[in-house]
C-alpha positions in Angstrom: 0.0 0.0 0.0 0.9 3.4 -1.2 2.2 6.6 1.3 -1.4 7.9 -0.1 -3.3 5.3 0.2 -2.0 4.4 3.7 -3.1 8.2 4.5 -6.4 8.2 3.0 -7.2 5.0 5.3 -6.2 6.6 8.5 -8.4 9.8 7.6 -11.3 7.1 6.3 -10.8 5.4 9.5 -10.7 8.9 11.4 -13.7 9.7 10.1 -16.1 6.9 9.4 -16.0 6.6 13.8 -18.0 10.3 13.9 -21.3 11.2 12.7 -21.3 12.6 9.4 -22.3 16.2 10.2 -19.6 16.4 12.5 -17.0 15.1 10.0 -18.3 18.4 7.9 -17.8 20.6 10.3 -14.2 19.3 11.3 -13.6 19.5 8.0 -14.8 23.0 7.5 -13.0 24.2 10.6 -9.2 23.1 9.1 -9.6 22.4 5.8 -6.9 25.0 3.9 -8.3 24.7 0.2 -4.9 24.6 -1.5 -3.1 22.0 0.3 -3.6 18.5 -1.1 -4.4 16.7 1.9 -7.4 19.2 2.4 -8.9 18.3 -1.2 -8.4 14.4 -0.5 -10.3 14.8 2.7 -13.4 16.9 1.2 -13.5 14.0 -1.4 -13.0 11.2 1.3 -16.3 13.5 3.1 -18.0 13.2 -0.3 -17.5 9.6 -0.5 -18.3 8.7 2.9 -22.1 10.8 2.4 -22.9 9.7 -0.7 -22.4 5.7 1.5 -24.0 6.6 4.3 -26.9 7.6 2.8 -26.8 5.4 0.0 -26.8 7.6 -2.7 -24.7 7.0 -5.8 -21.4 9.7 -6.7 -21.3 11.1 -9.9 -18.1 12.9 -11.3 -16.1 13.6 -14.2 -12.9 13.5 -11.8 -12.8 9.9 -10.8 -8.9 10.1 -9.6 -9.7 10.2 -5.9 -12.9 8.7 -5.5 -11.7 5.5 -7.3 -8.9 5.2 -4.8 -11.0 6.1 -1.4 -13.6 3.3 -3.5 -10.9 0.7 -3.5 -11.0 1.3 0.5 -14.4 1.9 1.2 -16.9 0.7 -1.4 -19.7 3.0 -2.3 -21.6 3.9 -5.5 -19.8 5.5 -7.8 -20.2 6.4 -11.6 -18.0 7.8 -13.7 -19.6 10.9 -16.6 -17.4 12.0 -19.2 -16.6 16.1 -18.9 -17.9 19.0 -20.0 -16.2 20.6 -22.6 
């Protein structure tokens, strides 16, 4: 397993163990938009939502969601972009 993907498990783990709403907030409250690790965890957020309330994730930019997927399996479908 990958420095990344051992880092997007700890946050998955970190997060999955706290209500959803709170995980926002945390989230929120940090969360530096320009930093990498800030953008994995609003997409690790997405991904954990979109689980818990069983809802299916639909993006153009699959690069992160198909490794938090390989993690954590939720639905997820893949759209061509916009041009």
């Amino acid at each position: 397993m990958g420095h990344r993907s051992r880092a997007v498990e700890r946050r998955l783990v970190s997060l999955e163990r706290k209500p959803i709403r709170l995980c926002w907030t945390i989230c929120a409250a940090f969360a530096v938009p320009v930093l990498a690790t800030a953008l994995i965890e609003h997409d690790v957020l997405i991904a954990l939502t979109a689980r818990t309330i069983g809802a299916t994730l639909v993006t153009a930019d699959a690069g992160d969601f198909e490794a938090i997927r390989a993690l954590r399996r939720f639905s997820l479908q893949v759209v061509p972009p916009v041009a």
